[in-house]
C-alpha positions, 0 to 999 in steps of 0.5 A: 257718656252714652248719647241716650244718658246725653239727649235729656241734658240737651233738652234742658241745656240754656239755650245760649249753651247750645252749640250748632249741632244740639240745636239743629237736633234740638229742632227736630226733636221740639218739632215732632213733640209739638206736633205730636201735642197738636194732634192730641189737642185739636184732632183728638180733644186729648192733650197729655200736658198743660198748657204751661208745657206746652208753652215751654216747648214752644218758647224754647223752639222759638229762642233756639231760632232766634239764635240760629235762624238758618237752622229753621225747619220747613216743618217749624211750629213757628210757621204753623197753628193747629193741626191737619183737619179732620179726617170726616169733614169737607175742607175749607181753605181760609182766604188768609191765615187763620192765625193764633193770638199772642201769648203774654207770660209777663208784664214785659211782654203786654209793654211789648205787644203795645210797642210793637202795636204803636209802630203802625202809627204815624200821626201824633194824633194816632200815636196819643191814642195808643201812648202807655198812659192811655191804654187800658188792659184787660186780663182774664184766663184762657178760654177753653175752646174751639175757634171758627170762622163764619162767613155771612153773605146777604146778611146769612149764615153761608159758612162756619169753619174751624182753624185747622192749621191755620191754612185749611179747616173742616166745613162745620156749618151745620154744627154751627147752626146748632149754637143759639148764639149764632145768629142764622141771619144778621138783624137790618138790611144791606149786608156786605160780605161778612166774614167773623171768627168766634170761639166756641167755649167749653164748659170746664177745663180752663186754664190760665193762659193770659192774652192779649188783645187789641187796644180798645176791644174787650172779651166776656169772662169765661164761663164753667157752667153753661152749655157751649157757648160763642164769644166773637174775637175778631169780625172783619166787614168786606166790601172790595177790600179786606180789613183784619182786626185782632191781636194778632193776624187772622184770617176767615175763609 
């Protein structure tokens, strides 16, 4: 068989069915389409495939590593988010990662995601709190939209930033003073460093990506009909240390 007749039966091979060598090119080829999506989602606001496809790439990158871990590129989409920042913008290198929140696709994985979080917990009196009996979950489609940082210091605005790639984003300060949900100074006195990440929603086009989040906190419901709005996913308040909350690890600049 010709190899160009053979590439797509490889693409759709179980992975378990892999040997060492499709999976190695496997890699390379999940590599440069996720990467290719990527750019088209966050650089260019012009994705090809929906967001059930492009989690299927993504799964299928993440089982091929699981069963062969040495064959882990450098280029991996498993150790980056987002995309290259802009080309136009001033760059803003995040304090730490900027990272993406979990994917949940069934039940299995919200029970998973709750285990995995019981295992910061040591004392009784924590580890009921977080018991499956006292854990409330919340699920709603995934909201549409663009994640930013902002850092307030003095109780101001000093910095709004996108994601980027996780490491380092584009300076919108200015774009995010437009927004009349987000507050040009904080109400009270006394501010520490604050440091929040916010999502700024679109108007149309959701999808139904369901995600999870830390037990305790909830998210407003999308919305499909007002202008471009923020809903703030994790804040973080800083004095000499750095305390991140969140579903999963993220970082502001």
């Amino acid at each position: 068989m010709k190899a160009d007749q053979a590439a797509p039966d490889i693409a759709a091979r179980p992975v378990e069915l892999l040997t060492e060598e499709e999976a190695k090119g496997e890699l390379a080829r999940l590599a440069a389409e996720i990467a290719h999506h990527d750019q088209l989602y966050y650089a260019k606001d012009m994705p090809e495939v929906g967001d059930a496809e492009y989690d299927r790439l993504r799964q299928r990158n993440t089982a091929i590593e699981a069963r062969f871990p040495e064959l882990i590129r450098s280029d991996s989409p498993s150790r980056r988010v987002g995309a290259a920042p802009a080309v136009g913008f001033s760059k803003v290198t995040h304090r730490v990662p900027m990272l993406s929140l979990e994917n949940a696709f069934a039940e299995e994985d919200v029970r998973d995601f709750f285990a995995g979080v019981r295992n910061f917990f040591r004392r009784p009196e924590d580890l009921a709190r977080v018991a499956e009996d006292a854990i409330e979950v919340m699920a709603e489609p995934k909201i549409d939209g663009l994640s930013a940082a902002l850092r307030y210091e003095n109780g101001r605005l000093a910095l709004g930033a996108t994601r980027g790639d996780g490491v380092t984003g584009e300076d919108v300060t200015a774009n995010i003073r437009t927004l009349k949900t987000v507050p040009e100074k904080l109400a009270g006195r006394g501010w520490p460093s604050v440091r929040a990440r916010r999502t700024v929603r679109r108007p149309c086009g959701a999808t139904t990506r369901t995600k999870t989040t830390q037990p305790g906190t909830t998210a407003p419901p999308p919305t499909t009909t007002a202008p471009p709005t923020t809903t703030t996913t994790t804040t973080t308040t800083t004095t000499t240390t750095t305390t991140t909350t969140g579903a999963a690890t993220s970082g502001e600049p």
